[in-house]
C-alpha positions in Angstrom: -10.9 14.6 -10.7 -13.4 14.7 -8.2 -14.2 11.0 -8.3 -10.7 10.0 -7.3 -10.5 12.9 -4.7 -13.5 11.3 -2.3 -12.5 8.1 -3.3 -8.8 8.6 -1.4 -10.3 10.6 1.1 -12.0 7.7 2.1 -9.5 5.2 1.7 -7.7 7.4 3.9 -9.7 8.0 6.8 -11.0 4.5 6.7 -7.3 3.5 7.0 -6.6 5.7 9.7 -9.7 4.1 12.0 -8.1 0.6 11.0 -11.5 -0.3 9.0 -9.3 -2.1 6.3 -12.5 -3.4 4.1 -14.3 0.0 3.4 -10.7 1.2 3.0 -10.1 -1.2 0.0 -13.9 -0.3 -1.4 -13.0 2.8 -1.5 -10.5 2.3 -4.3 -11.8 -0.7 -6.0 -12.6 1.4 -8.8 -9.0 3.5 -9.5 -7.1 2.0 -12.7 -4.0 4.2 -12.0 -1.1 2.8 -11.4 0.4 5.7 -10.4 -2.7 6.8 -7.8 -1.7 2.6 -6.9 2.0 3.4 -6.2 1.8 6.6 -4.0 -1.1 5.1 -1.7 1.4 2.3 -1.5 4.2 5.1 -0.7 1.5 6.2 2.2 1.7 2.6 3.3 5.5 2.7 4.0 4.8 5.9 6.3 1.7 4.3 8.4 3.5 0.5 8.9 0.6 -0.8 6.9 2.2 -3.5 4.8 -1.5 -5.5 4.4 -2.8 -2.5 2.4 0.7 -2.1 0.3 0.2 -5.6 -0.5 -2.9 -4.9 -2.4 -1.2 -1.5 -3.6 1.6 -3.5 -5.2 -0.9 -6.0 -6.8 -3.3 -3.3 -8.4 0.5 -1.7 -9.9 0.9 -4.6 -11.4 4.1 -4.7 -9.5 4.3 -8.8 -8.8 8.1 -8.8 -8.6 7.6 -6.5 -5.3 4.3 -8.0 -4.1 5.8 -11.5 -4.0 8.8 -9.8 -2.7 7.4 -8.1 0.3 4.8 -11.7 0.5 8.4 -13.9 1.2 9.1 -11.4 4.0 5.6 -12.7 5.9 7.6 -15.2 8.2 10.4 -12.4 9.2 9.4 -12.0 13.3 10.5 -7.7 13.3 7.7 -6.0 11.4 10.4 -3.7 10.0 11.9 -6.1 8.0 8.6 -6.3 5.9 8.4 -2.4 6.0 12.0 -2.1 4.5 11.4 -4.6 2.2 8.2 -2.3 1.1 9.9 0.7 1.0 12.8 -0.9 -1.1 10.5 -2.0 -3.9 9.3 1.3 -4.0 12.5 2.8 -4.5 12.6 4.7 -0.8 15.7 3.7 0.4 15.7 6.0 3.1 12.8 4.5 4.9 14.0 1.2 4.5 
């Protein structure tokens, strides 16, 4: 619907400027899981593990959001990534 059209629009533009709070206002108000799990998707293409965090926890996904959480001390960034992208069934990106 419309409503959740502009709402990811702006969730995506404000993610692509790096203005993470008006990116997560955007979607406050989407109850899909499914809308949840392919922003979180979009997360494992732009390295944005902060946002897939949130993603994960609005999916009701807290086996993978405590998952990728444990990977917080790993020093490569890709490690959390892969760890991301395996909870979200992409093996190829991880």
């Amino acid at each position: 619907d419309k409503a959740l059209r502009e709402a990811l629009l702006a969730f995506s533009y404000h993610l692509t400027i790096g203005n993470m709070d008006e990116a997560y206002r955007a979607v406050l108000a989407i109850k899909s899981s499914s809308v949840w799990r392919n922003m979180a998707k979009m997360c494992v293409k732009t390295r944005r593990v902060d946002v897939a965090e949130v993603c994960l926890g609005n999916m009701g996904d807290a086996r993978g959001a405590l998952a990728v959480r444990d990977t917080a001390s790993e020093r490569e960034p890709e490690a959390r990534i892969a760890m991301l992208a395996i909870q979200l069934g992409m093996i190829e990106d991880a």
